[in-house]
C-alpha positions as CSV (number, residue, x, y, z in Angstrom):
1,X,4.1,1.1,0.1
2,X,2.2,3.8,-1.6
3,X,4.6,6.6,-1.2
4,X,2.7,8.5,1.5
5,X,5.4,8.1,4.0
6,X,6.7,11.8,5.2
7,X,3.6,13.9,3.7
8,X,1.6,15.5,5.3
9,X,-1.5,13.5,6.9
10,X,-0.5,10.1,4.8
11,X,-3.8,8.8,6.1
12,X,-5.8,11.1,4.1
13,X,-3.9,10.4,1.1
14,X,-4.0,6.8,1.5
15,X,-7.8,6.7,1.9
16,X,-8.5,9.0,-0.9
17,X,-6.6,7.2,-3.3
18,X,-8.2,4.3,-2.2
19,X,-11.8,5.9,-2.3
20,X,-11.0,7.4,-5.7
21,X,-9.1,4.8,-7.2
22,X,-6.3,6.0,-7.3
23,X,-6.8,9.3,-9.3
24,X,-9.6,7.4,-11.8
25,X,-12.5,9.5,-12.7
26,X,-15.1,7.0,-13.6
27,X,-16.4,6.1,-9.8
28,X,-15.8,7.6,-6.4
29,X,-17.0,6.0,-2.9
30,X,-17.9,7.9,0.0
31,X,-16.2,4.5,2.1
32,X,-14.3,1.7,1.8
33,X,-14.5,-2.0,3.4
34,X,-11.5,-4.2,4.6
35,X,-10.9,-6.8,6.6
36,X,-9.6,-5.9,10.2
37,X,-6.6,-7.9,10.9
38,X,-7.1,-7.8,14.7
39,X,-10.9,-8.9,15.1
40,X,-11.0,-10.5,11.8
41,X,-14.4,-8.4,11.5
42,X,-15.7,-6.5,7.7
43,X,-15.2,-2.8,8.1
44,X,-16.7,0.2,6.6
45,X,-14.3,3.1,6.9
46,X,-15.4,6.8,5.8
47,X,-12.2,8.1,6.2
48,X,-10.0,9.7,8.6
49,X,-11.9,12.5,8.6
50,X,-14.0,12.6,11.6
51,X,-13.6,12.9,15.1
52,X,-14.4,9.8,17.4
53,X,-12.7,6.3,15.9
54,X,-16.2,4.6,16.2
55,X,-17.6,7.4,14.4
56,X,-15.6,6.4,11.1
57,X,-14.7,2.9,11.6
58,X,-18.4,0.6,11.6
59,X,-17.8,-3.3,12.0
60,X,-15.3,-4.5,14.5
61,X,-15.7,-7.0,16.6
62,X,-16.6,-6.6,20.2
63,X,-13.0,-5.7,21.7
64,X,-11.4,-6.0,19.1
65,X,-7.8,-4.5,19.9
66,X,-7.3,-2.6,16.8
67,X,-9.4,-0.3,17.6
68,X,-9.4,-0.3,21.6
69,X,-6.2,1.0,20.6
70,X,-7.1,3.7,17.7
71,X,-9.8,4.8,20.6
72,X,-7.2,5.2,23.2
73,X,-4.9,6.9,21.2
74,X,-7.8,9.7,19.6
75,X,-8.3,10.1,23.9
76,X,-4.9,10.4,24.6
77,X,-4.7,12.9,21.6
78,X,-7.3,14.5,21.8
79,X,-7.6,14.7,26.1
80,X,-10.6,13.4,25.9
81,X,-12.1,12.1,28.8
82,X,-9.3,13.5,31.3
């Protein structure tokens, strides 16, 4: 949708172009807020750039499977807990 697709960490780039509106110089946010489409719950996203998913993500709803599963997958990644 925004081109990232194929690049090199498309996550960063999506986030930053988000956070920095898209290349604008006027503002800049240090987070961003959506709407989780799995809990329905606000979230305040930094970024991908830190380590634990609950670290980075603050909002979603108690189980929400979202991000059970971006949890599970930063364990299986990063062998975590094994």
């Amino acid at each position: 949708m925004l081109g990232f697709e194929g690049l090199d960490e498309p996550e960063v780039l999506a986030f930053e172009h988000t956070a920095e509106r898209a290349g604008r110089s006027e503002a800049r946010w240090e987070s961003v807020s959506w709407r989780c489409t799995s809990c329905g719950a606000r979230v305040t996203d930094t970024g991908p750039y830190g380590s634990h998913p609950t670290d980075v993500e603050h909002g979603h709803g108690e189980g929400c499977a979202r991000h059970c599963a971006d949890i599970a997958a930063w364990e299986q990644r990063t062998g975590w807990d094994q």
